[in-house]
PyMOL Python script that loads the backbone (N, CA, C, O; Angstrom):
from pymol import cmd

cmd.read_pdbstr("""\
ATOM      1  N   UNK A   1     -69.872 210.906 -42.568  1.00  0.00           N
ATOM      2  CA  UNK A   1     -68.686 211.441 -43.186  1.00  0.00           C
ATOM      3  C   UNK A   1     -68.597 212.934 -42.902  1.00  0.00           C
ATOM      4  O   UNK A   1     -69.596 213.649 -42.837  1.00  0.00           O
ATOM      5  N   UNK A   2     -67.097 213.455 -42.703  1.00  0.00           N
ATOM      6  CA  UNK A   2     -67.239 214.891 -41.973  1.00  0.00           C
ATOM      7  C   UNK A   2     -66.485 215.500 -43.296  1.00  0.00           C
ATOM      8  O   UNK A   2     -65.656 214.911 -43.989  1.00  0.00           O
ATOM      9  N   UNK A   3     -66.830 216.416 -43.414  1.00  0.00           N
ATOM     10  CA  UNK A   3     -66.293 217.179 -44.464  1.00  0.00           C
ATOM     11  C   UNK A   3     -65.704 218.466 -43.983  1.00  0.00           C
ATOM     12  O   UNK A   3     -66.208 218.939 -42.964  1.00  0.00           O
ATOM     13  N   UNK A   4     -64.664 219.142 -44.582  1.00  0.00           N
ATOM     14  CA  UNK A   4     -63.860 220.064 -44.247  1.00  0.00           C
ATOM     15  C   UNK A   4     -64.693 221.354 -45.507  1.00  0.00           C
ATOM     16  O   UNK A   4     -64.835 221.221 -46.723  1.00  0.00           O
ATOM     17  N   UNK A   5     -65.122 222.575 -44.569  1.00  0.00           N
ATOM     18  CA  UNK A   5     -66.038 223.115 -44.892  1.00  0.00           C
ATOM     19  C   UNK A   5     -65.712 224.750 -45.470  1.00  0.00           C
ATOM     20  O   UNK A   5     -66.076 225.336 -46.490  1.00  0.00           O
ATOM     21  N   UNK A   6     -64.651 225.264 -44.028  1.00  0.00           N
ATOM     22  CA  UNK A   6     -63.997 226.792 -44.185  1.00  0.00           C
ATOM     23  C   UNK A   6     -62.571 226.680 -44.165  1.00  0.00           C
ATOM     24  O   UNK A   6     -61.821 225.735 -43.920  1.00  0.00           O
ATOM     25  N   UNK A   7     -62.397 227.750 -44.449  1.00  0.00           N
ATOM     26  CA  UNK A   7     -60.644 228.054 -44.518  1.00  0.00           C
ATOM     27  C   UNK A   7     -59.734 227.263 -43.477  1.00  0.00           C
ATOM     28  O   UNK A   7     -58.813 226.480 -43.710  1.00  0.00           O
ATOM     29  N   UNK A   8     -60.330 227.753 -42.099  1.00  0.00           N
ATOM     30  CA  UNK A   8     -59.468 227.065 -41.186  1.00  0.00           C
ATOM     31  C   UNK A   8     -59.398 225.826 -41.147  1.00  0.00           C
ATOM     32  O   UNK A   8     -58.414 225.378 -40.559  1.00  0.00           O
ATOM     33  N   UNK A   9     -60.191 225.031 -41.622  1.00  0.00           N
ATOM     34  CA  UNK A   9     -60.341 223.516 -41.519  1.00  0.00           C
ATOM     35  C   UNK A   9     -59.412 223.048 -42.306  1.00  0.00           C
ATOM     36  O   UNK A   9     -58.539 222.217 -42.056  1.00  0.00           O
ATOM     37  N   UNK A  10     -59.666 223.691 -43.393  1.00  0.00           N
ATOM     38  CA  UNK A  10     -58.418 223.438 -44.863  1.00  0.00           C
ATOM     39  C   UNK A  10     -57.222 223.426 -44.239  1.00  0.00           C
ATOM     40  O   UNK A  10     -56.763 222.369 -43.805  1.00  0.00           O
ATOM     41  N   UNK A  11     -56.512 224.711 -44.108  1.00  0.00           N
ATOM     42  CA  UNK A  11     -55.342 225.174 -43.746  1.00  0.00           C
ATOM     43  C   UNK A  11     -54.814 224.020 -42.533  1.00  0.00           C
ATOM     44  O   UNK A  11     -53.692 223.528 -42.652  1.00  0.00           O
ATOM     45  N   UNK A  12     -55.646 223.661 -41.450  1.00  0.00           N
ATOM     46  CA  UNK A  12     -55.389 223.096 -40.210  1.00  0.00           C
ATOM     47  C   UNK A  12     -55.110 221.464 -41.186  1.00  0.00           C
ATOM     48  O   UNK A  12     -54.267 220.667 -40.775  1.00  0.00           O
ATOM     49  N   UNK A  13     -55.829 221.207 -42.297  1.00  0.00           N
ATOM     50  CA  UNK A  13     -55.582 219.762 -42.191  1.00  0.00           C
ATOM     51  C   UNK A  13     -54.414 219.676 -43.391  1.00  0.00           C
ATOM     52  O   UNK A  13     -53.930 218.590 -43.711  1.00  0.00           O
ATOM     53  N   UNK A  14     -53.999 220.982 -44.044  1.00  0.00           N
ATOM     54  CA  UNK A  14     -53.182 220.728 -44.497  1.00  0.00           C
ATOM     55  C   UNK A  14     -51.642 220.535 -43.874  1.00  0.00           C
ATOM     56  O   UNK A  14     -50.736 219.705 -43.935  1.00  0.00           O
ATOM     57  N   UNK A  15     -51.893 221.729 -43.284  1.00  0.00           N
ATOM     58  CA  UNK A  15     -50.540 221.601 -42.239  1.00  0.00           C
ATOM     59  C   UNK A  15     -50.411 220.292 -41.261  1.00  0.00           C
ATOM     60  O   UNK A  15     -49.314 220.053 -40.759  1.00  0.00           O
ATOM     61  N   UNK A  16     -51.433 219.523 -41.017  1.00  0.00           N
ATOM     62  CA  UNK A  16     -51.429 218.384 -40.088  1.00  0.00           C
ATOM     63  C   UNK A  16     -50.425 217.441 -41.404  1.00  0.00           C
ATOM     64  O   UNK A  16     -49.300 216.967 -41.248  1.00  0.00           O
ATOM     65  N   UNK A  17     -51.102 217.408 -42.389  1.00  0.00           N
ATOM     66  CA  UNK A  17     -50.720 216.540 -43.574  1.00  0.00           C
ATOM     67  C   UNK A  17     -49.005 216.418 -43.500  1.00  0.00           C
ATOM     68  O   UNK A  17     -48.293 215.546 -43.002  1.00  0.00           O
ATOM     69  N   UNK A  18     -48.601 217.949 -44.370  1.00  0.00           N
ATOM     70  CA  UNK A  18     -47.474 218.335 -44.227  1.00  0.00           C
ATOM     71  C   UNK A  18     -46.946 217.597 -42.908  1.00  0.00           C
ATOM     72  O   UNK A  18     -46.182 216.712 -43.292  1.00  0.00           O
ATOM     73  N   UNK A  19     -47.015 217.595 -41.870  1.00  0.00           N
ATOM     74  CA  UNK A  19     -46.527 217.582 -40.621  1.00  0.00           C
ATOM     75  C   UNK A  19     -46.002 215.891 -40.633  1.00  0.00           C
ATOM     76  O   UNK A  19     -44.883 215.564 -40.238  1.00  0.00           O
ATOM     77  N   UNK A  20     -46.958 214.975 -41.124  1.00  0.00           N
ATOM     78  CA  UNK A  20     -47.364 213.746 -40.807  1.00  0.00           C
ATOM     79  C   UNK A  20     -46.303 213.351 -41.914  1.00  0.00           C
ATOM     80  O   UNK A  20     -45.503 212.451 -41.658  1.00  0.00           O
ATOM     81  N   UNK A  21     -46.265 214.164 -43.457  1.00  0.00           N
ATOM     82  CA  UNK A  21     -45.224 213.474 -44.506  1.00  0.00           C
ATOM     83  C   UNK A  21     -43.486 213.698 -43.938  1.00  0.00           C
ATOM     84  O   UNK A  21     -42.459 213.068 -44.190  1.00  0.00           O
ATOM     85  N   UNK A  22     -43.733 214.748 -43.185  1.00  0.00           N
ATOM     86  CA  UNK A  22     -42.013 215.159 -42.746  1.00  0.00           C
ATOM     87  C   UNK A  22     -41.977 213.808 -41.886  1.00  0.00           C
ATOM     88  O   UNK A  22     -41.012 213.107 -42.191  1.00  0.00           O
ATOM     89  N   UNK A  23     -42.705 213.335 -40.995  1.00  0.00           N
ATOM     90  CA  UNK A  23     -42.279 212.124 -39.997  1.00  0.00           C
ATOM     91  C   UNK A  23     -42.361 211.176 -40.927  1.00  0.00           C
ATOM     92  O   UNK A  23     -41.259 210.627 -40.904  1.00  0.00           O
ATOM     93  N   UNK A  24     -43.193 210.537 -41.932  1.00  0.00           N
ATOM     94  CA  UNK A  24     -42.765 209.588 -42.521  1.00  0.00           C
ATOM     95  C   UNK A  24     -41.030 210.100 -43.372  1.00  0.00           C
ATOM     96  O   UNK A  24     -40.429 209.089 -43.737  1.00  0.00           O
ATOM     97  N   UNK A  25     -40.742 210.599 -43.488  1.00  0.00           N
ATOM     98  CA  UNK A  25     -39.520 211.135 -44.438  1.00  0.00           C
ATOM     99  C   UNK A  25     -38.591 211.332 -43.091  1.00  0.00           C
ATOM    100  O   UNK A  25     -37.415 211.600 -43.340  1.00  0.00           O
ATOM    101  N   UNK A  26     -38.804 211.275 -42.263  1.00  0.00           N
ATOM    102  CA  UNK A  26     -37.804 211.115 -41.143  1.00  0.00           C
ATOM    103  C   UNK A  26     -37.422 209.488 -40.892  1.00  0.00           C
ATOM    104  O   UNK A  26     -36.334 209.035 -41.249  1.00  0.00           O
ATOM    105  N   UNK A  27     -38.300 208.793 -40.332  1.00  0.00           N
ATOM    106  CA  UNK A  27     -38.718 207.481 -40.380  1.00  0.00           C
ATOM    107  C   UNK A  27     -38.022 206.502 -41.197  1.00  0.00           C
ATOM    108  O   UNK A  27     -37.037 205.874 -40.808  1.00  0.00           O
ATOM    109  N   UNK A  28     -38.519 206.400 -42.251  1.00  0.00           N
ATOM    110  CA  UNK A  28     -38.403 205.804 -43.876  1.00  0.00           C
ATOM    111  C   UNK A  28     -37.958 205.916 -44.363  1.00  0.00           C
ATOM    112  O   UNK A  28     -37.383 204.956 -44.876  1.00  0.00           O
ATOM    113  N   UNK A  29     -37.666 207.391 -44.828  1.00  0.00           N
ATOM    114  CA  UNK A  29     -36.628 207.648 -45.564  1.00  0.00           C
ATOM    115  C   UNK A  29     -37.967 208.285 -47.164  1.00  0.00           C
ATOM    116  O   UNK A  29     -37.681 208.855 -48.217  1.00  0.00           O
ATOM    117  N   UNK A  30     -39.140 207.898 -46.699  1.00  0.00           N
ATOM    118  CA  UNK A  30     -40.308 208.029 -47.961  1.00  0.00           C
ATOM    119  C   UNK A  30     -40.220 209.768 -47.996  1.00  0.00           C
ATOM    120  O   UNK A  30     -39.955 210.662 -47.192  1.00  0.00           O
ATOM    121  N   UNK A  31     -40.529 209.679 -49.137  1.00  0.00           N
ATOM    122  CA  UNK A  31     -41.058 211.012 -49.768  1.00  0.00           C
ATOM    123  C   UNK A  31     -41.982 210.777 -51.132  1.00  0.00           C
ATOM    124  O   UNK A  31     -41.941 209.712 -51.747  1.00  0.00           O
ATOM    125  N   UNK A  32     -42.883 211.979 -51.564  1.00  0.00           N
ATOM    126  CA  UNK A  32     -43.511 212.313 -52.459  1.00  0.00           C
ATOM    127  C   UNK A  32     -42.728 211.993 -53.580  1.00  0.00           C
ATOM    128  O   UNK A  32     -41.568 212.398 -53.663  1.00  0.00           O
ATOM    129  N   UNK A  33     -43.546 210.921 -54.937  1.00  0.00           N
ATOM    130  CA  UNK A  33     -43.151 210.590 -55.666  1.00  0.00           C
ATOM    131  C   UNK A  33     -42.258 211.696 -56.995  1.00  0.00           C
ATOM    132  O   UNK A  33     -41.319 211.673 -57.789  1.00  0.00           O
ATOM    133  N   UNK A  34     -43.311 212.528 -56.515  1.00  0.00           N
ATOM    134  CA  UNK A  34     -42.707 214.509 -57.180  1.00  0.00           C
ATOM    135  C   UNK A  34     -42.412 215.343 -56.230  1.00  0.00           C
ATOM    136  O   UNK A  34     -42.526 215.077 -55.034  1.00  0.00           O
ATOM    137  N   UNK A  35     -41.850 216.847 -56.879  1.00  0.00           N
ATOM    138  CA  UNK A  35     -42.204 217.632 -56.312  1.00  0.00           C
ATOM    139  C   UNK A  35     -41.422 217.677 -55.360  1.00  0.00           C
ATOM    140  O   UNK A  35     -40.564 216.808 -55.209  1.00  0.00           O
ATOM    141  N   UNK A  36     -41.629 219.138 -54.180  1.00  0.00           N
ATOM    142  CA  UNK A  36     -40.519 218.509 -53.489  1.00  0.00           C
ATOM    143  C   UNK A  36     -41.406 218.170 -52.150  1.00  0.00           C
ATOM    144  O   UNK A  36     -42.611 218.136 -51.899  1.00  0.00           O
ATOM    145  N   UNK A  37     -40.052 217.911 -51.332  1.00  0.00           N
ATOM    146  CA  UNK A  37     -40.127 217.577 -49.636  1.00  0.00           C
ATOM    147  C   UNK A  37     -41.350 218.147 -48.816  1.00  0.00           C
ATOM    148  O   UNK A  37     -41.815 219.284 -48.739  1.00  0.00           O
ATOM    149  N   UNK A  38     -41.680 217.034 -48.271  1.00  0.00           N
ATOM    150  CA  UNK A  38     -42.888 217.981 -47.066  1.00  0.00           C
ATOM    151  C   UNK A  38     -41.393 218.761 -45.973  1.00  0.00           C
ATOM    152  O   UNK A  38     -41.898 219.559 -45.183  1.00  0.00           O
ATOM    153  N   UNK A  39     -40.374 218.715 -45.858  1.00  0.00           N
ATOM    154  CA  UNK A  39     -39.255 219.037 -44.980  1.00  0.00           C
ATOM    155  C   UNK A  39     -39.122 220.821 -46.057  1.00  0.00           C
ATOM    156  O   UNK A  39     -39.215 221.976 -45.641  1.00  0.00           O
ATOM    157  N   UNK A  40     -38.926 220.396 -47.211  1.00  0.00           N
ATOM    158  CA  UNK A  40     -38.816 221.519 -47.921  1.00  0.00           C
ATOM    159  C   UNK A  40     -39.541 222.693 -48.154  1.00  0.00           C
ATOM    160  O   UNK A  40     -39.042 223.732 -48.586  1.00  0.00           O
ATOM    161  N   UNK A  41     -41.115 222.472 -47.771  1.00  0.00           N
ATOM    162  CA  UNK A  41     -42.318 223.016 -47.580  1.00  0.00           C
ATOM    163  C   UNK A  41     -42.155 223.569 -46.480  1.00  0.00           C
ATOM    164  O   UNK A  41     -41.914 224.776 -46.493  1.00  0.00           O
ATOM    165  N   UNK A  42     -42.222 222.977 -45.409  1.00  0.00           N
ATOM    166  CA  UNK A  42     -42.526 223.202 -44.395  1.00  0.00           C
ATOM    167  C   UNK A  42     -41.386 224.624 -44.052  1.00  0.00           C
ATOM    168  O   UNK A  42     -41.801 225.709 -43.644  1.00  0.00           O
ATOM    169  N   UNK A  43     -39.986 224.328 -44.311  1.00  0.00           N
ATOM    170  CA  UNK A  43     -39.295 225.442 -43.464  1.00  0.00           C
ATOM    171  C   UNK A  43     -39.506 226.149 -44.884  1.00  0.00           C
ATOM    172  O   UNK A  43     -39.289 227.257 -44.394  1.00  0.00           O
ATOM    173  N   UNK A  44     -39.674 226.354 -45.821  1.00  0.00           N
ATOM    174  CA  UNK A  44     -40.263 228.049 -46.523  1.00  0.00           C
ATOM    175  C   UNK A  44     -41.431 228.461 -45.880  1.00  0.00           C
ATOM    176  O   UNK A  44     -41.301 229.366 -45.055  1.00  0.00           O
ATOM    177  N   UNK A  45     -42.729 227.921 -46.105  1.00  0.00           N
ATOM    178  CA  UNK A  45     -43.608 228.231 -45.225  1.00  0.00           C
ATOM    179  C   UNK A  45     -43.332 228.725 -44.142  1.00  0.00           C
ATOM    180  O   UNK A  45     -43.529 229.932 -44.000  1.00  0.00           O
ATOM    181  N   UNK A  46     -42.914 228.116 -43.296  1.00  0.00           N
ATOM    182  CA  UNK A  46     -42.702 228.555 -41.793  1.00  0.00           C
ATOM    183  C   UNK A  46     -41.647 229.117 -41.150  1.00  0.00           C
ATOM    184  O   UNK A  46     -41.574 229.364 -39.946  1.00  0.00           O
ATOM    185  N   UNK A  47     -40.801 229.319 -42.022  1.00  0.00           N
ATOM    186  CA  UNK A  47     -39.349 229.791 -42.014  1.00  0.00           C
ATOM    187  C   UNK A  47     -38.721 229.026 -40.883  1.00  0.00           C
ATOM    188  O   UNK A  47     -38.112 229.776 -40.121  1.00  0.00           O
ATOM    189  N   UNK A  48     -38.683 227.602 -40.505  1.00  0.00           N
ATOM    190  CA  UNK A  48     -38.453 227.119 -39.310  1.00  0.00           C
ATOM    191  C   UNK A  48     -36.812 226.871 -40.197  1.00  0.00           C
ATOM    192  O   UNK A  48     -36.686 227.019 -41.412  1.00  0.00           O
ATOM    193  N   UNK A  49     -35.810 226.516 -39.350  1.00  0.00           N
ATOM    194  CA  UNK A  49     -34.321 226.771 -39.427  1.00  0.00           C
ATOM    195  C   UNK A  49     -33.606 225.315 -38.710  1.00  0.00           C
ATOM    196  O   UNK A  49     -33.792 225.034 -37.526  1.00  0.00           O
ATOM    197  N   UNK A  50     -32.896 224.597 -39.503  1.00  0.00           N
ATOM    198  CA  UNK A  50     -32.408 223.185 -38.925  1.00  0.00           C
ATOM    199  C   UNK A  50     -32.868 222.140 -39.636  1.00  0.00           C
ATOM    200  O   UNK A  50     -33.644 222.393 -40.558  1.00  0.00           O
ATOM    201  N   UNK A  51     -32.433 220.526 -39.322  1.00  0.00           N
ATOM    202  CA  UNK A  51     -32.580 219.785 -39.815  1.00  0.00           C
ATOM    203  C   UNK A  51     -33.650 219.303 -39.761  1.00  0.00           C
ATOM    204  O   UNK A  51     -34.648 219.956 -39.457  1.00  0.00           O
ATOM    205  N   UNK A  52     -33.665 217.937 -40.071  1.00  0.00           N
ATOM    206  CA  UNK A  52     -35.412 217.457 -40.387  1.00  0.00           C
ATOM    207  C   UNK A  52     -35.894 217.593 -39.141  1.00  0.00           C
ATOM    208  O   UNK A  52     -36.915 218.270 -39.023  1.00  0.00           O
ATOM    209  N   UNK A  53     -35.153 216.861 -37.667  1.00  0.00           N
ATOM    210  CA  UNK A  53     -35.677 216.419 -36.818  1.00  0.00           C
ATOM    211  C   UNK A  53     -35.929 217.557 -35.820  1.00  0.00           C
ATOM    212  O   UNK A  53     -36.696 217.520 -34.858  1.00  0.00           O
ATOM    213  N   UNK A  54     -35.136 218.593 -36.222  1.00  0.00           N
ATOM    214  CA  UNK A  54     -35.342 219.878 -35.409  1.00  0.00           C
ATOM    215  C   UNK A  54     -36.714 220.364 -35.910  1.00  0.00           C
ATOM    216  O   UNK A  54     -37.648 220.447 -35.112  1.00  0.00           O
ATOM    217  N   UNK A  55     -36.894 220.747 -37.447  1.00  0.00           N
ATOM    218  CA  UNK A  55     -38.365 221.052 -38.501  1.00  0.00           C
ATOM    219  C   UNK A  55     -39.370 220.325 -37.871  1.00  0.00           C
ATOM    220  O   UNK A  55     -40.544 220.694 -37.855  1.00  0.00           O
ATOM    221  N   UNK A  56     -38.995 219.397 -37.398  1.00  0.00           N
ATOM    222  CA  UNK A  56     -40.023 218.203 -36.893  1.00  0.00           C
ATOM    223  C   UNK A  56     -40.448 218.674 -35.687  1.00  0.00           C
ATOM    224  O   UNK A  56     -41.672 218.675 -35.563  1.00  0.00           O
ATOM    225  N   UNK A  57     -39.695 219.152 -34.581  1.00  0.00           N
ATOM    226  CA  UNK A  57     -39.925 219.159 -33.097  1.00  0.00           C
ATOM    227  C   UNK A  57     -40.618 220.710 -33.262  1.00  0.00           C
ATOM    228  O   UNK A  57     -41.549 221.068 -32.541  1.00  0.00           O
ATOM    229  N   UNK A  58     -40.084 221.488 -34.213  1.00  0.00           N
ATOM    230  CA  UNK A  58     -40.829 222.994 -33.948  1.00  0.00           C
ATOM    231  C   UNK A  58     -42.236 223.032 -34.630  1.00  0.00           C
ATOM    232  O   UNK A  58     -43.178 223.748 -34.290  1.00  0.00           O
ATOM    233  N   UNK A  59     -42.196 221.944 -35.865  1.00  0.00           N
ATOM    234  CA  UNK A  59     -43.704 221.826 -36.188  1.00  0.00           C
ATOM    235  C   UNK A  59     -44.643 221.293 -35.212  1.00  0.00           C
ATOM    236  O   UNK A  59     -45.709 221.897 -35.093  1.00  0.00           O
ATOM    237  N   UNK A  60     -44.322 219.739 -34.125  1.00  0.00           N
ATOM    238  CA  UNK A  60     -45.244 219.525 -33.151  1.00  0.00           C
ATOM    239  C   UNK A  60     -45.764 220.516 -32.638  1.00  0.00           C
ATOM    240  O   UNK A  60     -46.962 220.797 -32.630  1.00  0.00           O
ATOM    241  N   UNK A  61     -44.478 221.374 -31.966  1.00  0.00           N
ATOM    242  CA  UNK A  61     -44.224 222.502 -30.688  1.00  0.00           C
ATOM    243  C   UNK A  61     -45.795 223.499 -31.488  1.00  0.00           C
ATOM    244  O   UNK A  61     -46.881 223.628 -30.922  1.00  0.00           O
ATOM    245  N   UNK A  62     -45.572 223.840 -32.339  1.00  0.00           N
ATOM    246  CA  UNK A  62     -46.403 225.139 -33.274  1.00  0.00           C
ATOM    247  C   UNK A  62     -47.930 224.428 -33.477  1.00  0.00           C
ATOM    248  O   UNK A  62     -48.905 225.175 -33.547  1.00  0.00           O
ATOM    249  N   UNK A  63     -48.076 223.202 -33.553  1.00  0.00           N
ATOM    250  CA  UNK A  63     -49.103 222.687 -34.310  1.00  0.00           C
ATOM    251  C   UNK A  63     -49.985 222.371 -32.635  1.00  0.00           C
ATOM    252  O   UNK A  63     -51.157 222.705 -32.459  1.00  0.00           O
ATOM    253  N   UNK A  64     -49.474 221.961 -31.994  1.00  0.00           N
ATOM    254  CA  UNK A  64     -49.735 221.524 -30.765  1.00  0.00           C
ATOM    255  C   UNK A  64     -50.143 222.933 -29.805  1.00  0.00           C
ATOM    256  O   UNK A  64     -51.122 222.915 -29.059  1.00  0.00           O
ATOM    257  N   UNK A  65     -49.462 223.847 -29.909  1.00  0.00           N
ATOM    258  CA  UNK A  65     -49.863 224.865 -29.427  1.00  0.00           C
ATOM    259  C   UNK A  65     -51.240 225.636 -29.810  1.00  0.00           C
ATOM    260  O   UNK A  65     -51.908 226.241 -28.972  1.00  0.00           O
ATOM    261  N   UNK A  66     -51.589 225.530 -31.241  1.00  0.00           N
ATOM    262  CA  UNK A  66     -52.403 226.051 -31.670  1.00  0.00           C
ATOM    263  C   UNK A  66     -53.618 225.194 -31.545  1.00  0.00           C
ATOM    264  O   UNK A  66     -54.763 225.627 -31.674  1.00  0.00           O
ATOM    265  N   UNK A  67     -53.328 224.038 -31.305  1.00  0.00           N
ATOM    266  CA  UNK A  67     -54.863 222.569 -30.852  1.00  0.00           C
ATOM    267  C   UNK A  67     -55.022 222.174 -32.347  1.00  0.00           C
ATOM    268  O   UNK A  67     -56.124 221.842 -32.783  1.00  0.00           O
ATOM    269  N   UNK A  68     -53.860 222.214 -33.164  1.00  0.00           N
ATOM    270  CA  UNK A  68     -54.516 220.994 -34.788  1.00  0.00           C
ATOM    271  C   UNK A  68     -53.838 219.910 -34.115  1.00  0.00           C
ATOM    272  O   UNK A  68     -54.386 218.999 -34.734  1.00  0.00           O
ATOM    273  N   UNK A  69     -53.069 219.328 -33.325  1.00  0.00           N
ATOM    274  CA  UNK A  69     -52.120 217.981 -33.044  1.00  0.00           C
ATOM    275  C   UNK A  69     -53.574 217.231 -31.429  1.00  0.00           C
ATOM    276  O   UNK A  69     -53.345 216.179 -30.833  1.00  0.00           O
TER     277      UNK A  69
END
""", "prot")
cmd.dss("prot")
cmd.show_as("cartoon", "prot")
cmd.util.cbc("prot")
cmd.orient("prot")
C-alpha cells in the first residue's frame, strides 16, 4: 500500500481527483451529493474561463503538462 506522504503528493492527487469529478459531471451529469461542483472548484482555483468542456480540456492541457495525468 503506497501512501501519500508530502505536500506535493497531496496537492497532485487532489487536483487529479478534482479533475476526474469534472469528467464524471460532464459524462453523467453526477455531482457531489453537497457542496459545490468539482467544475466550480476548479475555475476559482485556477481561474480557468468557459464551460465545463473547455474547464475540462485546460485542466488535461495543465495537469498533463506538469506529469500528474
Amino acid at each position: 500500500m503506497s501512501s501519500l506522504t508530502n505536500e506535493k503528493q497531496i496537492r497532485a492527487f487532489q487536483e487529479a481527483t478534482l479533475f476526474r469529478g469534472l469528467k464524471l459531471e460532464i459524462q453523467t451529469g453526477m455531482k457531489m451529493s453537497r457542496g459545490r461542483t468539482a467544475y466550480a472548484i476548479i475555475k476559482e482555483r485556477y481561474g480557468f474561463k468557459g464551460g465545463k468542456q473547455k474547464v475540462y480540456d485546460q485542466m488535461e492541457a495543465d495537469l498533463t503538462e506538469r506529469g500528474i495525468l
